[in-house]
PDB file as gemmi writes it, atoms N, CA and C in Angstrom:
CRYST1    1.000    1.000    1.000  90.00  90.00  90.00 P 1                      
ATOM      1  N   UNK A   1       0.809  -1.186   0.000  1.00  0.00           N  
ATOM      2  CA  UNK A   1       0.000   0.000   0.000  1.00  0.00           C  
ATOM      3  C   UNK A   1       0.860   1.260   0.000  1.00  0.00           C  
ATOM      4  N   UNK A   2       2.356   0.857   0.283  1.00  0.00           N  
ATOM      5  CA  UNK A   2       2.851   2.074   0.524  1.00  0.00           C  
ATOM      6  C   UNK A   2       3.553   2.636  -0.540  1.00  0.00           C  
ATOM      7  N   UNK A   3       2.746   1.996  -2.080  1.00  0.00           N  
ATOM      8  CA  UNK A   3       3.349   2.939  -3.377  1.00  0.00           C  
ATOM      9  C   UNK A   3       1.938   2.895  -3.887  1.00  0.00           C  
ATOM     10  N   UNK A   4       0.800   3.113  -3.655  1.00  0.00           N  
ATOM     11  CA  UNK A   4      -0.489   2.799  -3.983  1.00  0.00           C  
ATOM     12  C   UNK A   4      -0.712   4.318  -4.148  1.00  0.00           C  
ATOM     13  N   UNK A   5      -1.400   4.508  -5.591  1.00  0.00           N  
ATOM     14  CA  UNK A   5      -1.494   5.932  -6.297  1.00  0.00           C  
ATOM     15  C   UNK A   5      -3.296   6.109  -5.600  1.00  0.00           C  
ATOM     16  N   UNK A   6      -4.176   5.097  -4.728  1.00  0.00           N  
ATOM     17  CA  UNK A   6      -5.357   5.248  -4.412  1.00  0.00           C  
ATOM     18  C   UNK A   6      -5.168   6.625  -3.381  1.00  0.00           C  
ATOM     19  N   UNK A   7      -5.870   7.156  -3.052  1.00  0.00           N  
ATOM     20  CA  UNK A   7      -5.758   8.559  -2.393  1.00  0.00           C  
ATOM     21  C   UNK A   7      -6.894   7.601  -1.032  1.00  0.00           C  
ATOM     22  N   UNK A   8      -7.845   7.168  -1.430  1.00  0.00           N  
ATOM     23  CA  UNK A   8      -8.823   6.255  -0.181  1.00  0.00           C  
ATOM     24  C   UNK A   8      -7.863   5.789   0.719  1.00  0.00           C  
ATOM     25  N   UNK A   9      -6.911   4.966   0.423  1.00  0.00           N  
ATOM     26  CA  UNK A   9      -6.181   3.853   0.868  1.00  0.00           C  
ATOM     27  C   UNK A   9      -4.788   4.670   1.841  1.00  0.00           C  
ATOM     28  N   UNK A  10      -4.832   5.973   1.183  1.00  0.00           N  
ATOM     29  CA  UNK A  10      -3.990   6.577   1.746  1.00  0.00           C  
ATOM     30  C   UNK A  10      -4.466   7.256   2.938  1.00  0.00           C  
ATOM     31  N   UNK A  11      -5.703   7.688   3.129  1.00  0.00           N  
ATOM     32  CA  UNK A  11      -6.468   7.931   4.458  1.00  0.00           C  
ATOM     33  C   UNK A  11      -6.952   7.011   4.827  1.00  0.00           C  
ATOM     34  N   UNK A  12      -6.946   5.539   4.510  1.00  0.00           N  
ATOM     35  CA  UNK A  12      -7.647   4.754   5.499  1.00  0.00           C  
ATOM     36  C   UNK A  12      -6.078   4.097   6.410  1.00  0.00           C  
ATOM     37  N   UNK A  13      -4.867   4.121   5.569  1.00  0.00           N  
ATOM     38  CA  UNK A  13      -3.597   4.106   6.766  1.00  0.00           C  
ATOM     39  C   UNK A  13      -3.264   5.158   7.700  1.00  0.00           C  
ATOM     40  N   UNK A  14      -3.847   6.560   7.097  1.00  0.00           N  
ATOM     41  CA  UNK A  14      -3.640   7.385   8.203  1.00  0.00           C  
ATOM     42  C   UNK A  14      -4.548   7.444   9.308  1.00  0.00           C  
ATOM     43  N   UNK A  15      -5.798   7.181   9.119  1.00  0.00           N  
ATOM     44  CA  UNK A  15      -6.785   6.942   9.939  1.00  0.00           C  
ATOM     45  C   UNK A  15      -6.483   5.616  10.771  1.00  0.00           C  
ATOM     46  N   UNK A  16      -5.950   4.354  10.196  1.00  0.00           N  
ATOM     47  CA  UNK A  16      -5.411   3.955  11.552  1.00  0.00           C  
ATOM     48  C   UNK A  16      -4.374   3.492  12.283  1.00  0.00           C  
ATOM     49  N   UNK A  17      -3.223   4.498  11.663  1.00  0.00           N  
ATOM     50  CA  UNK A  17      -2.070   4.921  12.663  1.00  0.00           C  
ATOM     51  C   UNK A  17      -2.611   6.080  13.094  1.00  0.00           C  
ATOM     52  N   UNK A  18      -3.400   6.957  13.210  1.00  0.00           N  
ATOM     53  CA  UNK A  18      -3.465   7.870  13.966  1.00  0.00           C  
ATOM     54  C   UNK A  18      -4.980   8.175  14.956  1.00  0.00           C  
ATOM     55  N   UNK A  19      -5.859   7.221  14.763  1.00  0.00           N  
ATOM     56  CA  UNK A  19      -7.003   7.384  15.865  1.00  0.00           C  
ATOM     57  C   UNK A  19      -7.216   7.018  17.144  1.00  0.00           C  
ATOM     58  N   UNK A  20      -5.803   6.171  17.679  1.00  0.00           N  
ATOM     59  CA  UNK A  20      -5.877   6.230  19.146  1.00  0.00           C  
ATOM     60  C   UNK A  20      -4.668   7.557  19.820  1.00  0.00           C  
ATOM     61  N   UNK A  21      -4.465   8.704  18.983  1.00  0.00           N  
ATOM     62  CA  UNK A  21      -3.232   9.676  19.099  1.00  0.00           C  
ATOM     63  C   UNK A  21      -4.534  10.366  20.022  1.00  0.00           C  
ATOM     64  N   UNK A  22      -3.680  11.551  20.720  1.00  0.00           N  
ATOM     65  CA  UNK A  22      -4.510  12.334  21.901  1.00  0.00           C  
ATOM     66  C   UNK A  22      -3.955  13.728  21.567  1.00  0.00           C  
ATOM     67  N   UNK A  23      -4.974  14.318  21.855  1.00  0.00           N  
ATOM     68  CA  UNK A  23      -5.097  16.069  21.431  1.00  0.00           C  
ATOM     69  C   UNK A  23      -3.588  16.571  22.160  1.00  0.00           C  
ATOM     70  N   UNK A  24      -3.467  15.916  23.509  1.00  0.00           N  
ATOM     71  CA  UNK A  24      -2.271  16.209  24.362  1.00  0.00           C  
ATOM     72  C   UNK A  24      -0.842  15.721  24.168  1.00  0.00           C  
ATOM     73  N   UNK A  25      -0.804  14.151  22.797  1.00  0.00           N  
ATOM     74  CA  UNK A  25      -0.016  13.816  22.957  1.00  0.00           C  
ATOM     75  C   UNK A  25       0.249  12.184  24.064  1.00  0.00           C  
ATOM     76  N   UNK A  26      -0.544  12.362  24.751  1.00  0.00           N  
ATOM     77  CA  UNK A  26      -0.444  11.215  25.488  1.00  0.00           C  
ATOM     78  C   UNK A  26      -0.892   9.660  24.624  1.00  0.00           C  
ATOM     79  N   UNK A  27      -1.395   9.823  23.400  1.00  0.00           N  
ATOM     80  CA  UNK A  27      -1.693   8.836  22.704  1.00  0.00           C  
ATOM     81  C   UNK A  27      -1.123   7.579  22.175  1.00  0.00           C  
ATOM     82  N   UNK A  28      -1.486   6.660  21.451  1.00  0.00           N  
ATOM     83  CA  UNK A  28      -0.836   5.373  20.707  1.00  0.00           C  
ATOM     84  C   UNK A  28      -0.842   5.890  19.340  1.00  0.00           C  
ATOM     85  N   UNK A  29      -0.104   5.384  18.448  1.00  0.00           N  
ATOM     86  CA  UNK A  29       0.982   4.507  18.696  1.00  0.00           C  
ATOM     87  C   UNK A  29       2.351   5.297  18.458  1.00  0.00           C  
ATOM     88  N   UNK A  30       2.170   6.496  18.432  1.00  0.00           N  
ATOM     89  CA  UNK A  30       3.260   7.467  18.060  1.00  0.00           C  
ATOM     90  C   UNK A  30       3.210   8.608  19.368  1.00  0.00           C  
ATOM     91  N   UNK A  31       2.320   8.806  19.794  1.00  0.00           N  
ATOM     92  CA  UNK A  31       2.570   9.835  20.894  1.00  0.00           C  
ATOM     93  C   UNK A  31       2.421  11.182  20.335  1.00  0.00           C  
ATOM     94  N   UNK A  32       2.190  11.349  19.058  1.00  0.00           N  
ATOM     95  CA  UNK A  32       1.504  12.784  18.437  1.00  0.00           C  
ATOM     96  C   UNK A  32       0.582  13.382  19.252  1.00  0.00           C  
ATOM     97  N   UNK A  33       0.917  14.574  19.082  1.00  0.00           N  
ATOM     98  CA  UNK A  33       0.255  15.721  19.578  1.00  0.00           C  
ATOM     99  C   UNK A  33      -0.566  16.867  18.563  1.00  0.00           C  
ATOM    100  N   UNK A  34      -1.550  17.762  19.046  1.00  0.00           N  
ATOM    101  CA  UNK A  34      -2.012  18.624  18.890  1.00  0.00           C  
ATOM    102  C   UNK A  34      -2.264  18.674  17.352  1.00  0.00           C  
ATOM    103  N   UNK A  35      -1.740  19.709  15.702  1.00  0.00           N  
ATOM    104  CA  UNK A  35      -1.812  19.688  14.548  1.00  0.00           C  
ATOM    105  C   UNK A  35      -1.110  18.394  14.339  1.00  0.00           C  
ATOM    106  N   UNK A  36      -0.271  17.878  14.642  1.00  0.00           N  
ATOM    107  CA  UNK A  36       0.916  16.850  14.378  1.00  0.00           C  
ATOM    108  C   UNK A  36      -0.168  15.478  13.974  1.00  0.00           C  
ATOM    109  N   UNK A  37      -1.282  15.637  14.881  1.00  0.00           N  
ATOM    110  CA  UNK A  37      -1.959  14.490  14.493  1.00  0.00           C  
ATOM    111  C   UNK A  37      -2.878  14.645  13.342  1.00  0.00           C  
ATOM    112  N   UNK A  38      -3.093  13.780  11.918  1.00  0.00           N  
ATOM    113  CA  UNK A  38      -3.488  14.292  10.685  1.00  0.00           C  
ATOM    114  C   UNK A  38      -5.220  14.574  11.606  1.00  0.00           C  
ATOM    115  N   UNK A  39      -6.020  15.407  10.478  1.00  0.00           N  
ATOM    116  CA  UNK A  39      -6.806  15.562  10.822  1.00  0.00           C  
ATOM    117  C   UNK A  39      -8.326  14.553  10.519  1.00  0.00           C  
ATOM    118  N   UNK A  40      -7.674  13.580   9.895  1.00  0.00           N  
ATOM    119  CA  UNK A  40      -8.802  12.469   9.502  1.00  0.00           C  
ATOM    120  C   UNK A  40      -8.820  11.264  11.326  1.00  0.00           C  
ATOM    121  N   UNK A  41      -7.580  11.419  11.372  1.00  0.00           N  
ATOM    122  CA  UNK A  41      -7.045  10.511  12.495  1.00  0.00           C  
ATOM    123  C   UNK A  41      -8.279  11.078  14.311  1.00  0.00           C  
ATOM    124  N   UNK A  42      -8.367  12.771  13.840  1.00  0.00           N  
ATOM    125  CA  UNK A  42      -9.264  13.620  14.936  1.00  0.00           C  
ATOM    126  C   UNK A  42     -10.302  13.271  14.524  1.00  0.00           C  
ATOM    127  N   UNK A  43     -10.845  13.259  13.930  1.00  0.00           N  
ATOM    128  CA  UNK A  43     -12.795  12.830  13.388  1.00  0.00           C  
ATOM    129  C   UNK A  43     -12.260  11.714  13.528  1.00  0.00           C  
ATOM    130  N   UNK A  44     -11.905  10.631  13.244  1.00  0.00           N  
ATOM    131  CA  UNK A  44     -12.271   9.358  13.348  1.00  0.00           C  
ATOM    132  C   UNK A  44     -12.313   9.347  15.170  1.00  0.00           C  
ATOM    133  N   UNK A  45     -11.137   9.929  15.978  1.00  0.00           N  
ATOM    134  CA  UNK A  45     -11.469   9.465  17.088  1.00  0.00           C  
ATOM    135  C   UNK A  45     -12.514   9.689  17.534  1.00  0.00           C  
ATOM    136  N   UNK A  46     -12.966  11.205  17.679  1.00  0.00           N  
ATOM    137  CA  UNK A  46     -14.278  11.622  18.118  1.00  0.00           C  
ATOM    138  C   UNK A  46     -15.426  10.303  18.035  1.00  0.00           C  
ATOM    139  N   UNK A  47     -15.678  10.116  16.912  1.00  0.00           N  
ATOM    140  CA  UNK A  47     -16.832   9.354  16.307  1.00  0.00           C  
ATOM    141  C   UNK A  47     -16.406   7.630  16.785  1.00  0.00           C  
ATOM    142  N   UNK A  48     -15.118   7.300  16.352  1.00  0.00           N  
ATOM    143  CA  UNK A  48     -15.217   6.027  17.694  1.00  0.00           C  
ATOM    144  C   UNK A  48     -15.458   5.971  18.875  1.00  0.00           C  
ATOM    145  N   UNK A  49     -14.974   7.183  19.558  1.00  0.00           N  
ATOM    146  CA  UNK A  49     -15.384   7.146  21.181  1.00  0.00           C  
ATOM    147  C   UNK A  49     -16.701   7.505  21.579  1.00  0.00           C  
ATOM    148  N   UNK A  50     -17.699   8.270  20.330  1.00  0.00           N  
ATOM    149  CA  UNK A  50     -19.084   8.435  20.564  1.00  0.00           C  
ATOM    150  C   UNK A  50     -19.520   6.927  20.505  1.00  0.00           C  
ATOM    151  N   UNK A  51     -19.279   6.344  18.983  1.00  0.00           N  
ATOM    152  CA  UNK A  51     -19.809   5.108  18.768  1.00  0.00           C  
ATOM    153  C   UNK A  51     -19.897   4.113  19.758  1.00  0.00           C  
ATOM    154  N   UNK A  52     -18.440   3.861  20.340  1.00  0.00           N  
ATOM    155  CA  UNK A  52     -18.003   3.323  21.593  1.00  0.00           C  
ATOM    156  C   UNK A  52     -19.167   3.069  22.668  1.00  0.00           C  
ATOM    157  N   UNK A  53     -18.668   4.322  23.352  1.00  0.00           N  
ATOM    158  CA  UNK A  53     -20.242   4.972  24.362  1.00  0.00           C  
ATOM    159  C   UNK A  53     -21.562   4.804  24.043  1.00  0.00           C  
ATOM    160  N   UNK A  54     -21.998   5.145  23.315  1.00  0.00           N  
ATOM    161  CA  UNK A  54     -23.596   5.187  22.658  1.00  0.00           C  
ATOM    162  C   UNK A  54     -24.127   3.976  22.123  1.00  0.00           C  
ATOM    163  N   UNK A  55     -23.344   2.647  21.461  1.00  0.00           N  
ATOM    164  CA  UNK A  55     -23.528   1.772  21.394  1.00  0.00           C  
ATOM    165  C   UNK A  55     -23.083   0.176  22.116  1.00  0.00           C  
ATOM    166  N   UNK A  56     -24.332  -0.646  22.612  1.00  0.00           N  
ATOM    167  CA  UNK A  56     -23.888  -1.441  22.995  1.00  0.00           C  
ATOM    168  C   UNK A  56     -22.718  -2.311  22.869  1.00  0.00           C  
ATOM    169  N   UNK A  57     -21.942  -2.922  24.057  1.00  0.00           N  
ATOM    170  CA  UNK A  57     -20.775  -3.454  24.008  1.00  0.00           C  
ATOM    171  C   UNK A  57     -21.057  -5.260  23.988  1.00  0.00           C  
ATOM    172  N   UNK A  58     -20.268  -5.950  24.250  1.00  0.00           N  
ATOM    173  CA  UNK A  58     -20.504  -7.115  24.456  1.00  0.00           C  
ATOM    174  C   UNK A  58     -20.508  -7.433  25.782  1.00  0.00           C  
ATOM    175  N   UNK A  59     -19.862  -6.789  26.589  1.00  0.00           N  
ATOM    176  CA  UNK A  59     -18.956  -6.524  27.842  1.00  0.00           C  
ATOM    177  C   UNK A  59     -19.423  -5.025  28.514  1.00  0.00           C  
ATOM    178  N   UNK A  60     -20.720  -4.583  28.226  1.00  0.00           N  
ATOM    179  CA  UNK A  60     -21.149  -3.517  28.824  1.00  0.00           C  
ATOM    180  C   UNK A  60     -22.376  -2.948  27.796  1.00  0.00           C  
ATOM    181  N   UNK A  61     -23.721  -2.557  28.358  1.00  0.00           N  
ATOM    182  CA  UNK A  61     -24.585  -1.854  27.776  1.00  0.00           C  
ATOM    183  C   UNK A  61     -24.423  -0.051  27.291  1.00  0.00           C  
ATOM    184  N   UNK A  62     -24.804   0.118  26.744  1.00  0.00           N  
ATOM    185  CA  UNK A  62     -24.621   1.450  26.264  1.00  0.00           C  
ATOM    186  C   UNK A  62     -25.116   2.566  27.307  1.00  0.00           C  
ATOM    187  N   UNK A  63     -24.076   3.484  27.029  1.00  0.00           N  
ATOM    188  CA  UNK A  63     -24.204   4.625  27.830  1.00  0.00           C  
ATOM    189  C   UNK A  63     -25.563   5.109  27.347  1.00  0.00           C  
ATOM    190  N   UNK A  64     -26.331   6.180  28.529  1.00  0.00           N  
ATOM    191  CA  UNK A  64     -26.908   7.413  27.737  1.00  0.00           C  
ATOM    192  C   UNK A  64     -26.387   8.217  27.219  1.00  0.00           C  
ATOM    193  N   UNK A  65     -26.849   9.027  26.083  1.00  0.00           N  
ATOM    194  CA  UNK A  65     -26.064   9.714  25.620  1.00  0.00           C  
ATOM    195  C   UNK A  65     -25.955  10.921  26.269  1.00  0.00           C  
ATOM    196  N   UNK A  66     -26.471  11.557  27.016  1.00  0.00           N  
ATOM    197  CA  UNK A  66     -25.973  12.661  27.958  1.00  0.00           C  
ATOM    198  C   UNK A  66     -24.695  12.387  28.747  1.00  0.00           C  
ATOM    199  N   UNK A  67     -24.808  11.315  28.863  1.00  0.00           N  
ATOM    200  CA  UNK A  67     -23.338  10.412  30.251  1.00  0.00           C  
ATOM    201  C   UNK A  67     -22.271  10.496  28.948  1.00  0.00           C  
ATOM    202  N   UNK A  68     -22.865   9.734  28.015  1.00  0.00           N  
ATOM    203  CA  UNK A  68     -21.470   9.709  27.198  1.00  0.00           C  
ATOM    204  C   UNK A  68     -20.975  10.758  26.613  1.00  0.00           C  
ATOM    205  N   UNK A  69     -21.702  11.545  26.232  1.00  0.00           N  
ATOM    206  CA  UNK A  69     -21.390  13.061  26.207  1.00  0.00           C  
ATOM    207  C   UNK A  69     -20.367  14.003  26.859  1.00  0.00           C  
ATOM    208  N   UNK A  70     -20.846  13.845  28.513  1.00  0.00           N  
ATOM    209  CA  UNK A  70     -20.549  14.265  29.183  1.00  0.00           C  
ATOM    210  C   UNK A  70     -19.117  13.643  29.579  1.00  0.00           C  
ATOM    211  N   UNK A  71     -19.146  12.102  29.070  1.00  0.00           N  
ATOM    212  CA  UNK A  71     -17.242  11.899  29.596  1.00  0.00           C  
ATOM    213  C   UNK A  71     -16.814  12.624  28.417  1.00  0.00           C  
ATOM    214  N   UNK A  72     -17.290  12.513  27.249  1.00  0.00           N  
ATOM    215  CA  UNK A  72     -16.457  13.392  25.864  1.00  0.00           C  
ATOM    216  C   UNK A  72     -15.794  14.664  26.337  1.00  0.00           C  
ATOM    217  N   UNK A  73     -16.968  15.168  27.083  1.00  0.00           N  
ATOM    218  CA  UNK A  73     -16.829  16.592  26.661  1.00  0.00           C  
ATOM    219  C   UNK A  73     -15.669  16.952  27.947  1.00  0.00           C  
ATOM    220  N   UNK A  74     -15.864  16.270  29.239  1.00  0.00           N  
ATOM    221  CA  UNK A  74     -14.495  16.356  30.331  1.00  0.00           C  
ATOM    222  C   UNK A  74     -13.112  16.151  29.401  1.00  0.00           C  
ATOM    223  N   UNK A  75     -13.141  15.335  28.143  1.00  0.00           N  
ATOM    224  CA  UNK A  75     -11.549  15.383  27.444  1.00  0.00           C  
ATOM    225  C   UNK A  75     -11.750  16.170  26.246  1.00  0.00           C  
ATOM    226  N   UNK A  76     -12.653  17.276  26.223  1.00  0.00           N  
ATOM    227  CA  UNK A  76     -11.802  18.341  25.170  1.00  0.00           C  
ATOM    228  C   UNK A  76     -11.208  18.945  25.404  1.00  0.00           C  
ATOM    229  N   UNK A  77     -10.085  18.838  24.484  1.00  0.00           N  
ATOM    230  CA  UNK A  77      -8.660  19.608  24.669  1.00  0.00           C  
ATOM    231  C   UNK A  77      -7.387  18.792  25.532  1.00  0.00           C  
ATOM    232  N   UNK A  78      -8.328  17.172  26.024  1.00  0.00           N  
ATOM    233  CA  UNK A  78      -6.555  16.373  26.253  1.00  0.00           C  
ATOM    234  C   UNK A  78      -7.071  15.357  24.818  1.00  0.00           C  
ATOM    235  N   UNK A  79      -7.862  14.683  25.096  1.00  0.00           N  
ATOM    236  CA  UNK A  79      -8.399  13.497  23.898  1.00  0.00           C  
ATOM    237  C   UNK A  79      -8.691  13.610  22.546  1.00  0.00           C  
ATOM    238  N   UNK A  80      -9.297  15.279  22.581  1.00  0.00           N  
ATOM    239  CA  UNK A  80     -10.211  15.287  21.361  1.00  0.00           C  
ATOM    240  C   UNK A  80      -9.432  17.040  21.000  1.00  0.00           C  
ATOM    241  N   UNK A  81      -9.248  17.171  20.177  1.00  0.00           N  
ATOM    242  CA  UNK A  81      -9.527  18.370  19.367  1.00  0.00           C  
ATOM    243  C   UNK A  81     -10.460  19.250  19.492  1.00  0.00           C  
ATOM    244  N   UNK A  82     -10.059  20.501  20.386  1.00  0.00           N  
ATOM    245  CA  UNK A  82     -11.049  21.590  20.888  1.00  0.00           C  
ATOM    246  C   UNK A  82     -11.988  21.555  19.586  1.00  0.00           C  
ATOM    247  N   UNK A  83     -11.519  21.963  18.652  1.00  0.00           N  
ATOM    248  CA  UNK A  83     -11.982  22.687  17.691  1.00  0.00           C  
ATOM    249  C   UNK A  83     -13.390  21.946  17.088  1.00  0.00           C  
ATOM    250  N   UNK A  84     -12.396  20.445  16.742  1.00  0.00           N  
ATOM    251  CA  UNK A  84     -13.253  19.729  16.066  1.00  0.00           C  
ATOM    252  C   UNK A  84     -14.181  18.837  16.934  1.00  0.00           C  
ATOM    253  N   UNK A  85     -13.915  18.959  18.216  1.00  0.00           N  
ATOM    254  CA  UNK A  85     -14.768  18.609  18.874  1.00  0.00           C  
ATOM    255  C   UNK A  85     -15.975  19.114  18.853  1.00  0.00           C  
ATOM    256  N   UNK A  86     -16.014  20.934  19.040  1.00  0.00           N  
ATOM    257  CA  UNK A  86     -16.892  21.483  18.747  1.00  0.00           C  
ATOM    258  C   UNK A  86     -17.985  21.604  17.499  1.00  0.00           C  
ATOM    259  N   UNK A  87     -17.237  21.166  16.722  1.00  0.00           N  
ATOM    260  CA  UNK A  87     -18.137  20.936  15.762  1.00  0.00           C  
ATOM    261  C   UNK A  87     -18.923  19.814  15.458  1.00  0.00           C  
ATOM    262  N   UNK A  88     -18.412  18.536  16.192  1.00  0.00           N  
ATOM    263  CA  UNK A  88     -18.894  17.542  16.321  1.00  0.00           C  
ATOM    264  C   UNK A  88     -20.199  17.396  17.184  1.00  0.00           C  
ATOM    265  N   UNK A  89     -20.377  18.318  18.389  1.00  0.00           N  
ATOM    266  CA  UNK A  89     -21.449  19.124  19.171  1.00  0.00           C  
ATOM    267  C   UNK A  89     -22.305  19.758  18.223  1.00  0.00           C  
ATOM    268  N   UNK A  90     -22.020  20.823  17.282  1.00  0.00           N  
ATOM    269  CA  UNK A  90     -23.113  21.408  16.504  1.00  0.00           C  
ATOM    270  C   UNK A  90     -23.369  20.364  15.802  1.00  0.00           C  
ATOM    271  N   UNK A  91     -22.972  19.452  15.014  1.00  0.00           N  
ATOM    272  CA  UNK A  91     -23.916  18.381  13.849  1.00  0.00           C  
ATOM    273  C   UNK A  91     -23.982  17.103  15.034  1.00  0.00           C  
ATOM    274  N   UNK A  92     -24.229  17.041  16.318  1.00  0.00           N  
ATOM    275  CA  UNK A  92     -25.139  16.329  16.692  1.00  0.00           C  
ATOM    276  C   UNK A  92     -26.383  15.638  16.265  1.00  0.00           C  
ATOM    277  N   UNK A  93     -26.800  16.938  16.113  1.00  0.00           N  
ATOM    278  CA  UNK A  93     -28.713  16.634  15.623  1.00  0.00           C  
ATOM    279  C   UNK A  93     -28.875  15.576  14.298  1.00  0.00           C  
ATOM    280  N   UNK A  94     -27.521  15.930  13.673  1.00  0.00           N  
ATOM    281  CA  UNK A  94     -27.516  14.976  12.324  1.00  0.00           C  
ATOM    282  C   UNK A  94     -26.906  13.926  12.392  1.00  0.00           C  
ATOM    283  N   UNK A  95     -26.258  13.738  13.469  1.00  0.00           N  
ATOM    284  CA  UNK A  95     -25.260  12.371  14.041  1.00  0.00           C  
ATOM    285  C   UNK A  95     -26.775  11.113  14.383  1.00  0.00           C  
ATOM    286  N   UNK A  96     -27.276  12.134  15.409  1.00  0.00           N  
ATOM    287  CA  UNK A  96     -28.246  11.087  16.275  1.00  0.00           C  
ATOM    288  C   UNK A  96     -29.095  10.730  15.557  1.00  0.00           C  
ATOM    289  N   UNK A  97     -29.623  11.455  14.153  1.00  0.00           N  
ATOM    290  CA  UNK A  97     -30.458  11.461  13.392  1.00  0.00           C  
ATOM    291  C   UNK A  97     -29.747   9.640  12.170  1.00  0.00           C  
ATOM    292  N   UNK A  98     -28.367   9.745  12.157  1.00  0.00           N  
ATOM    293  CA  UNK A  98     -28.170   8.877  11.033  1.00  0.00           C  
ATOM    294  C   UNK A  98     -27.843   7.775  12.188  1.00  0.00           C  
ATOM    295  N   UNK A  99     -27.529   7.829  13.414  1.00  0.00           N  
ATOM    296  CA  UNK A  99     -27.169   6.846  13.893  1.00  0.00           C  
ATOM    297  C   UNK A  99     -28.718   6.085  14.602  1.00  0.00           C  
ATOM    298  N   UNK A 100     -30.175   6.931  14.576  1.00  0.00           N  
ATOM    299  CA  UNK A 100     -31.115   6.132  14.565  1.00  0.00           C  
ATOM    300  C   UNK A 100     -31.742   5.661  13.451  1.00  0.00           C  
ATOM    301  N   UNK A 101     -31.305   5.871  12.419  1.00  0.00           N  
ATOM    302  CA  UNK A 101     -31.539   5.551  11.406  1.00  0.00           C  
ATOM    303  C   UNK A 101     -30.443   4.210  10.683  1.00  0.00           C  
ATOM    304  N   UNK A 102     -29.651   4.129  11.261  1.00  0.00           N  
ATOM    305  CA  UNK A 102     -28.508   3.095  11.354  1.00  0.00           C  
ATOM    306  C   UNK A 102     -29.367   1.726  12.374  1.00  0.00           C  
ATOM    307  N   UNK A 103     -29.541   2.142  13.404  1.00  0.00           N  
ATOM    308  CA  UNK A 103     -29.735   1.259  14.491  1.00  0.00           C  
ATOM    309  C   UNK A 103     -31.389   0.592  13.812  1.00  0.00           C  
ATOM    310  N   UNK A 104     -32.119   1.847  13.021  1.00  0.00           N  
ATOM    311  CA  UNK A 104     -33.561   0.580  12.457  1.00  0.00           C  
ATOM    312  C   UNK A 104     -32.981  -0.177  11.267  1.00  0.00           C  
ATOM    313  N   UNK A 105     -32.305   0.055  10.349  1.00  0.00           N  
ATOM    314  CA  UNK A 105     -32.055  -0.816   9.653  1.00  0.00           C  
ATOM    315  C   UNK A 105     -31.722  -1.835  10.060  1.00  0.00           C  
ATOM    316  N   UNK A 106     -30.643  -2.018  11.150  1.00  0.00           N  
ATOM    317  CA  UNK A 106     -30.011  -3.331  11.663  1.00  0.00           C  
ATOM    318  C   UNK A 106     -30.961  -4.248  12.570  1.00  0.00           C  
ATOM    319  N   UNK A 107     -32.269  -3.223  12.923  1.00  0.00           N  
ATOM    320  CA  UNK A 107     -33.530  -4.611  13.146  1.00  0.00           C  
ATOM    321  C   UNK A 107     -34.343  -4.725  11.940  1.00  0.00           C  
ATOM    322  N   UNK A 108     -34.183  -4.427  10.982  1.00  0.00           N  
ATOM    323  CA  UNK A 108     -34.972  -5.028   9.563  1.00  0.00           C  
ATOM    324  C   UNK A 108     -34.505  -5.810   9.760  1.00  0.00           C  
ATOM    325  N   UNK A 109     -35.560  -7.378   9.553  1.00  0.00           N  
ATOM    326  CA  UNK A 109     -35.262  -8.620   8.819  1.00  0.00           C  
ATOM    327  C   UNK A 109     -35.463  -8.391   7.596  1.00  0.00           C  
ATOM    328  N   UNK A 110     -33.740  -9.187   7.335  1.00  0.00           N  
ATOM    329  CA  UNK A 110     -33.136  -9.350   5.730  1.00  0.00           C  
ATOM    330  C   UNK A 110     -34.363 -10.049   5.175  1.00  0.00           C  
ATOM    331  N   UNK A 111     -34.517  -9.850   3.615  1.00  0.00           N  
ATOM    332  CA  UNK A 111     -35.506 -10.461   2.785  1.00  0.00           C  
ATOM    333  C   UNK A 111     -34.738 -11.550   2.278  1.00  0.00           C  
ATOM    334  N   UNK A 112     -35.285 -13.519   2.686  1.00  0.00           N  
ATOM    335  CA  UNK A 112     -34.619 -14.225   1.875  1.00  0.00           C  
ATOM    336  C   UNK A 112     -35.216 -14.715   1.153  1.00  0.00           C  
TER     337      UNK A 112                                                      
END                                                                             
């Protein structure tokens, strides 16, 4: 992949060497900090650690989303990207909107 002219393929390696990195630096697997971390690597974390929280685990039921929210929002600015955190707060309404719209499809029974 690492002479691959795909431009996809080239953000889906940066996305995951860089979505367990921390706004502070304290992160895996490089210890990047702040701009240093690409910015596909910041939206992806956000949205795993919502997904995380908000959806059931195997090994734990799902947060509310006010609770899970609320641990988010205690790590903006060590975990998450002030910035883009914030914006991840304003398109809420359209998050919760595709992610209940995610969650009815996956109780449709498939047509066999």
């Amino acid at each position: 992949m690492g002479s691959s002219n795909i431009s996809l393929l080239h953000m889906a390696k940066e996305i995951a060497l860089s979505h367990h990195e921390k706004w502070d630096g304290s992160g895996y697997p490089n210890g990047l900090a702040g701009e240093a971390i690409p910015e596909s690597g910041r939206v992806v974390a956000l949205a795993d650690v919502y997904d995380a929280l908000v959806m059931d685990r195997v090994y734990r039921p799902a947060f509310p989303e006010p609770e899970a929210l609320a641990m988010m929002t205690s790590n903006r600015g060590t975990h998450f990207d002030p910035s883009i955190f914030d914006r991840f707060v304003n398109l809420l309404p359209e998050i919760r909107r595709i992610r209940l719209e995610v969650q009815d499809e996956d109780s449709v029974e498939p047509d066999l």
